[in-house]
Each structure stands twice: as structure tokens, then as C-alpha cells.
C-alpha positions in Angstrom: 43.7 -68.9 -7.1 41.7 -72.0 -6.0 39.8 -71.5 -3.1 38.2 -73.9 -0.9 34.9 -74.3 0.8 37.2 -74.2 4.1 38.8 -70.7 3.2 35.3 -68.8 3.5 34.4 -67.8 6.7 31.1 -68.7 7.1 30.5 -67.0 10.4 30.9 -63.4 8.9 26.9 -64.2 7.1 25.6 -66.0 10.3 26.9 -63.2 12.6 24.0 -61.4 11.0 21.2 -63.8 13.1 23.6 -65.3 15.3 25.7 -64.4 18.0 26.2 -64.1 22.0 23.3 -61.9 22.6 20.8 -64.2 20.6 22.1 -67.6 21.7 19.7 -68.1 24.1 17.0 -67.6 22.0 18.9 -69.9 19.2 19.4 -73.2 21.3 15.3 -72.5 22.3 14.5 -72.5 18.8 16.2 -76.0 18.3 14.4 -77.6 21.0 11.3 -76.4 20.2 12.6 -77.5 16.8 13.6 -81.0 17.5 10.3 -81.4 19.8 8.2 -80.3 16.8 9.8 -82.8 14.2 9.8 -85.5 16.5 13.8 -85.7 16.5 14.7 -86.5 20.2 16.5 -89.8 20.2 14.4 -92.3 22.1 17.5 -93.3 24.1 19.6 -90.7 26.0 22.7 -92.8 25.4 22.3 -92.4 21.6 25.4 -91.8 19.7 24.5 -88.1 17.8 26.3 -86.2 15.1 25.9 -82.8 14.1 27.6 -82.0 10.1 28.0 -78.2 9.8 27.3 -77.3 13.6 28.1 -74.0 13.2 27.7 -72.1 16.6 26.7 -75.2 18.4 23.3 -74.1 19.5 21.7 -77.7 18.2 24.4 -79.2 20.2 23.9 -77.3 23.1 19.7 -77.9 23.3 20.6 -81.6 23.0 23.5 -81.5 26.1 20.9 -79.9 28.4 18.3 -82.4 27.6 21.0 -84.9 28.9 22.1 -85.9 25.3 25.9 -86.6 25.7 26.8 -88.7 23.1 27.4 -86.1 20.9 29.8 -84.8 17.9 29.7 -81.7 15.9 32.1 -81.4 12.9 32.5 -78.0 10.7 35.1 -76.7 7.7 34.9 -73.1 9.4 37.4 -72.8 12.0 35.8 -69.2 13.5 32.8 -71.2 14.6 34.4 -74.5 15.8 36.1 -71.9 17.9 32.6 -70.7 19.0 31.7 -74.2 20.2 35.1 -75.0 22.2 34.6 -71.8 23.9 31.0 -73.3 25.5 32.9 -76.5 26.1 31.1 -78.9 23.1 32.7 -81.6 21.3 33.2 -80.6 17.6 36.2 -81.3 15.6 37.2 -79.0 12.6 37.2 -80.9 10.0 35.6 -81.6 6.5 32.9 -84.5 6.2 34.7 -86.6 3.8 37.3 -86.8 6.0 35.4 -87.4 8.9 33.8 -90.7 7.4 37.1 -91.6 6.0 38.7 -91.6 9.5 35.8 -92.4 11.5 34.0 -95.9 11.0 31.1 -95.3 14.0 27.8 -95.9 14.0 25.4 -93.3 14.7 21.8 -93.3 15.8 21.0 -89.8 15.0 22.3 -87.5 12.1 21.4 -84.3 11.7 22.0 -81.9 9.1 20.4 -78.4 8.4 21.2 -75.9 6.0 24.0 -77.7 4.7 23.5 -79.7 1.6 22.8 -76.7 -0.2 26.4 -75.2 0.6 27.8 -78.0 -1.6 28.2 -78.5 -5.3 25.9 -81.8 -6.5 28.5 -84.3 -6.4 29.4 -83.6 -3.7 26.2 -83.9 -2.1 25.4 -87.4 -3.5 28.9 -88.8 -1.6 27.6 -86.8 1.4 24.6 -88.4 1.7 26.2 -91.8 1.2 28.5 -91.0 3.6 25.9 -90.5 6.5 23.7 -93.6 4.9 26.5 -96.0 5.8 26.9 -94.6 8.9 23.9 -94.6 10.1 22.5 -97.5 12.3 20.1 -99.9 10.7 17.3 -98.4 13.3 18.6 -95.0 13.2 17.1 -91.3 12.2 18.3 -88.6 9.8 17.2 -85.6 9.3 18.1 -82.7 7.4 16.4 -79.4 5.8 17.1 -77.2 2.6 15.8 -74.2 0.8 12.6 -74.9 -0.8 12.3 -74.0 -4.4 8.1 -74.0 -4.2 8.1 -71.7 -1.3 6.6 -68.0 -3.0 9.8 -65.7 -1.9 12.3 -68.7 -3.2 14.5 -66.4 -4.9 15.4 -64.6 -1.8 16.2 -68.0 0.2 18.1 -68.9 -2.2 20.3 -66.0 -3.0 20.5 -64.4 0.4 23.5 -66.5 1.0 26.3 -66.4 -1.3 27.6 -69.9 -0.2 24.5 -71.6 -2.1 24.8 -73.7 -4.9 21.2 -74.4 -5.0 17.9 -75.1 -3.4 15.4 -78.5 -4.0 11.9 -79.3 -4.5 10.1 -82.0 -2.6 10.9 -84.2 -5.9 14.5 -82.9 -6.1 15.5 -83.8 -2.3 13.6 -87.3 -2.3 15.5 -87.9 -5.7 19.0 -87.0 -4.1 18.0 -89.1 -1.1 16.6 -91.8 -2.6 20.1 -92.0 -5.0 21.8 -91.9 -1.6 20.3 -95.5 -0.6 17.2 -93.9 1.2 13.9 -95.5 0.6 11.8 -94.5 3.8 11.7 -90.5 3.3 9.0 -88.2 5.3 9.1 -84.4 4.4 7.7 -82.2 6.2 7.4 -78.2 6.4 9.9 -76.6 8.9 6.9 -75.3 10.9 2.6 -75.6 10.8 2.1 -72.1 9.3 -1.1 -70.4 10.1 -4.3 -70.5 8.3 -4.0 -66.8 7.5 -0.6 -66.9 6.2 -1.6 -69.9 4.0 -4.9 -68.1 2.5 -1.8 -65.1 1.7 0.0 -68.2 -0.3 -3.0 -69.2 -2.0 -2.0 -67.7 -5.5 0.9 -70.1 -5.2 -0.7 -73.6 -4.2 -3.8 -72.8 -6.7 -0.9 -72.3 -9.5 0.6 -75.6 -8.4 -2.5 -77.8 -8.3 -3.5 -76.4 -11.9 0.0 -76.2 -13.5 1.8 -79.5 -11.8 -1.3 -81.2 -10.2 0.5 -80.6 -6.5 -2.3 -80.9 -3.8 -1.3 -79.0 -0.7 2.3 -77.8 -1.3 4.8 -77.5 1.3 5.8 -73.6 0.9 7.6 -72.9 4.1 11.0 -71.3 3.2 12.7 -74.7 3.9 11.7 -78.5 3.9 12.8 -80.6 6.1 13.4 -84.3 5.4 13.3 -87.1 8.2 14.7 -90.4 6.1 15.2 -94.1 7.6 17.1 -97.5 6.2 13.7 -99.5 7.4 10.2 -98.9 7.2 9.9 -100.0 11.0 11.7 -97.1 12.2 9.7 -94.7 9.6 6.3 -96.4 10.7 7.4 -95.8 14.6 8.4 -92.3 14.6 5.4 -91.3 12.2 3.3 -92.5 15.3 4.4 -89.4 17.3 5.3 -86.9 14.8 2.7 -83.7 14.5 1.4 -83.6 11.1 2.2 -80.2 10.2 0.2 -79.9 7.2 -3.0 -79.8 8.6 -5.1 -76.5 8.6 -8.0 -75.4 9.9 -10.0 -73.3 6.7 -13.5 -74.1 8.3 -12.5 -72.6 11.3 -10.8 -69.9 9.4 -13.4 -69.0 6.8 -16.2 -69.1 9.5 -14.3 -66.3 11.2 -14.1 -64.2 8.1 -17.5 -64.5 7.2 -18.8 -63.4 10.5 -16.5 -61.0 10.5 -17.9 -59.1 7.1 -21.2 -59.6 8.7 -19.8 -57.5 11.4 -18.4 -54.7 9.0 -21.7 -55.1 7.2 -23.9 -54.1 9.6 -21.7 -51.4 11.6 -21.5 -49.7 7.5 -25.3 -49.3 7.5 
């Protein structure tokens, strides 16, 4: 039997996370998301598409910041149900198809644990696709499992719908095959110094083993990637560097700390 990406229903594995009771919590998440990555379009009339929507909870964060030029497309019918139901414009449909019907131009593309639902060729056309459609100005952005990150394995594999997951050099290679030159990645989140010092096993192993200074091991990367260095230059202006940490801070804390237990032991 040959079965297609568009036979699965995706929504029975995002159920898990994802449903009525946490969507609340879920379209908060995306604007603190798209705050933190810098990802609001500049103009409110921009024209926005969403590939793989899902629930509609990106969607939904950008309607209630007045965002209405908006689309949201997705193979699983269940959760283009989902959307219609809150009243968002998605279509069910694949994105081949989409970009084979549609010939707009879109300012903003956005496209988040996606990619790595889709065997490799068909996530070179993909990203072809949303190159061409994509204003000369315009912003894309999209995020993937990251293969440095220490608990890779479980990213990876706790979805059965993965073909794979990339590292930094992977996803700019991909992109940059895609007709991508200006690429920025970034970690999803800034994580904290403590959690870091737990991780440093991992970026002492990659500095020694691959000369990588300062790895980005958050459980996905995200990629913001531009058709002129212009529009790369602009939004690197206001975006938060997220891979900034505070040791001194961190390690000043500590040592006063075992001064602390030091003297209390005596």
C-alpha cells in the first residue's frame, strides 16, 4: 500500500502538547516567540504565510496583533479543521500545490517544525518554492531539530514523522542550495547560564573535536534567511543576540556561594 504524507494524521502526536485547554498558553508562546526572534513584520499590511499551521496558534498571535494578511496551509485535514473552527484562513492543501497554483508574493514566511517531516528532495523543492515566492525585501524563517543539541536522539525520534534533524552546517547548506545567501541562525531561546554550565561536556567536546566555539544546543535552531543583505543587516539591528551569557556573573555567584558552605561546615 502506498501511503502518503497526507494519509497520517498528524494531530493524533500533537494532541499530546496541544489542544483546547493549552491554546491559550500556545498562541502566548508564539508571540513571545516571534517578539524574541525579531519576526513581527514591520508593516501590518504584510502579506504572511504559514506552511504546516497545524492548530493555528501562530496564526492566531499574529491576527490579534492586527496581522490580517494572512494564510495557513497544511496536508492534515483534522487540524485545518481545527483552524476553520476559530475562524483563520488556511487551506488544506500540500505545498507543492500551493506554489503551483498560487503565484503571490509574500513578505513573511514562516515555517517551524516542518522541514524535517519531509524526505530531502523534497525539502530542497520546498525551500525553492518559498525562495521564489518570497519578496525581494522579505523574511523567512524556519526552525528544525538540532543534531548538536546533548538529548538529540530524543528530538529526533520522539516523532515518528521525522526523516531527520540538521546541524548549523547542514540547514545553511540546504538553504544556501535553495538560493539563500543571507542566513542568521539562532538558538530557539537564550538558555540560562546554569543550564549551559550542565551542557558544558558537550560544547568542550565540540570546540576540541570540530573546533565549534559556542555551539547552539537548544533542542532546535532556528534560521532567519533573506534574498539581500539590506534586509539581513536591518533586522540584525533589532534582533536579541541570544547567545550571549553571563559566566562572570555566574561563576562569581558560585564561588561566593562555596565560601558560604565553607564557612557554615567549620
Amino acid at each position: 500500500m502506498d501511503i502518503k504524507p497526507e494519509d497520517i494524521d498528524y494531530s493524533l502526536h500533537y494532541k499530546n502538547w496541544h489542544n483546547d485547554d493549552t491554546r491559550e498558553n500556545d498562541i502566548s508562546y508564539y508571540s513571545h516567540y516571534l517578539e524574541r526572534h525579531n519576526l513581527y513584520p514591520e508593516k501590518m499590511e504584510s502579506n504572511i504565510l504559514e506552511i504546516g499551521c497545524g492548530f493555528g496558534n501562530l496564526l492566531t498571535s499574529l491576527l490579534r496583533k492586527g496581522y490580517e494578511k494572512q494564510i495557513g496551509i497544511d496536508i492534515d485535514s483534522s487540524q485545518i479543521e481545527h483552524c476553520k473552527k476559530y475562524g483563520l484562513n488556511v487551506e488544506h492543501i500540500s505545498s507543492s500545490d500551493f506554489f503551483y497554483e498560487s503565484k503571490e508574493s509574500f513578505d513573511s514566511i514562516f515555517l517551524f517544525d516542518v522541514l524535517e517531516h519531509m524526505p530531502k528532495p523534497e525539502q530542497l523543492s520546498l525551500l525553492r518554492d518559498i525562495f521564489n515566492a518570497l519578496s525581494d525585501d522579505g523574511i523567512f524563517a524556519l526552525s528544525v531539530p538540532n543534531a548538536l543539541t546533548p538529548l538529540a536522539s530524543y528530538f529526533e525520534n520522539i516523532d515518528w514523522t521525522h526523516y531527520c534533524c540538521f546541524s548549523p552546517v547542514s540547514l545553511s547548506f540546504v538553504l544556501k542550495n535553495s538560493g539563500f545567501r543571507y542566513i542568521v541562525l539562532r538558538p530557539t531561546h537564550k538558555e540560562s547560564s546554569k543550564l549551559r554550565e550542565l551542557k558544558k561536556p558537550w560544547i568542550d567536546l565540540y570546540k576540541e573535536e570540530f573546533q565549534i566555539d559556542n555551539p547552539i544546543l537548544t533542542p532546535s535552531i532556528v534560521a532567519v534567511c533573506f534574498k539581500s543583505e539590506k534586509a539581513m543587516k536591518k533586522y540584525l539591528e533589532n534582533a536579541e543576540d541570544l547567545m550571549k551569557f553571563d559566566y562572570v556573573k555566574r561563576s562569581i555567584f558560585h564561588r561566593v556561594k562555596n565560601k558560604i558552605r565553607a564557612l557554615v561546615s567549620k
